[in-house]
C-alpha positions, 0 to 999 in steps of 0.5 A: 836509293837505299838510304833510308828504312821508308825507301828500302821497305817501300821499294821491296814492297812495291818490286813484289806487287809488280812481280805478282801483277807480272806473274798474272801475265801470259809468261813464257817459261823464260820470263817466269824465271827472269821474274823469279830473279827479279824477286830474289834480287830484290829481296835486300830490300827489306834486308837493307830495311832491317839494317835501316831499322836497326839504325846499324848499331853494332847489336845481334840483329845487325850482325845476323843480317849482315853475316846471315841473310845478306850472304844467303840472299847474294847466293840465291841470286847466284845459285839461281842463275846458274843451277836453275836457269842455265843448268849447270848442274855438274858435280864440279859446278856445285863444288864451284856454286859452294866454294862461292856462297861460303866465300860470301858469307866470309866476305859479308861476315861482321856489321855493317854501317852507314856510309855517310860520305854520300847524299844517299848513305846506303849501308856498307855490308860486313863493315868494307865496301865491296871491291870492283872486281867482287862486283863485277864476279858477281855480276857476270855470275848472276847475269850469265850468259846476258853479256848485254845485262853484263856490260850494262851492270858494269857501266852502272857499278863503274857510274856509281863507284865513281860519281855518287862514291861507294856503298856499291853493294846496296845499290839493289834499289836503284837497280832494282827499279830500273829492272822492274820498269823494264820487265813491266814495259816488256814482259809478257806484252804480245808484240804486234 
């Protein structure tokens, strides 16, 4: 769904007033940090905007968000679920946390470009497509221990990869959206 500035922007704006109106719910502490999450997650929205905006030429501004803000964003997601809402806070769990987000920050290193093979044209960070098994890393380590979450997001990715055909990374809006209408429909909503 991130295949234009307007759609990339108007998505990130809408997912942070929805994590507003749902910060003024009755929250458990639990929901509190899936909502944190969510804002984290949706934050590449406005950097996929920026790429958008950019046009993705290969200029300064492309490759600071691209080696930068993009890496440092994928690593937030990361840190947060595994420092702060599961714990994990031994030495050798930081060394690991490091190790991870400097490999994304290599990974992601360079410009990306528009993948213009697609209706929908979503960038394509660090100038390579991301590959399965960095995504589904990715994803257990920011969804860990939802193995539900887990093997849902594996269906989407393996959905995407093979019926829409790449620019897996960028798919944030989509899923994005998809989260957001969840969490509205569920969160802090007394069950009777």
């Amino acid at each position: 769904m991130c295949y234009s500035f307007e759609v990339s922007l108007g998505t990130g704006i809408a997912s942070y007033v929805l994590g507003y109106i749902l910060f003024q719910r009755n929250l458990t502490e639990k929901e509190k940090q899936s909502v944190t999450a969510y804002l984290i997650i949706t934050s590449m929205q406005f950097v996929d905007s920026i790429l958008w905006f950019s046009k993705m030429k290969k200029n300064s501004l492309n490759y600071i968000t691209t080696s930068f803000l993009i890496p440092i964003i994928l690593s937030m997601q990361v840190i947060y679920n595994i420092y702060v809402q599961n714990k994990f806070q031994k030495l050798y769990h930081l060394i690991l946390l490091a190790g991870y987000s400097f490999y994304l920050f290599y990974r992601v290193n360079g410009y990306s470009r528009p993948l213009c093979n697609n209706y929908f044209s979503s960038p394509v960070w660090g100038d390579r497509e991301l590959t399965l098994w960095e995504l589904f890393l990715f994803t257990i380590l920011v969804h860990y221990p939802n193995w539900d979450t887990i093997a849902l997001f594996f269906t989407i990715i393996l959905l995407i990869k093979y019926f829409i055909n790449g620019a897996l990374g960028s798919w944030w809006c989509f899923i994005g959206a998809l989260i957001g209408l969840y969490y509205y429909f569920t969160l802090g909503i007394k069950k009777s």
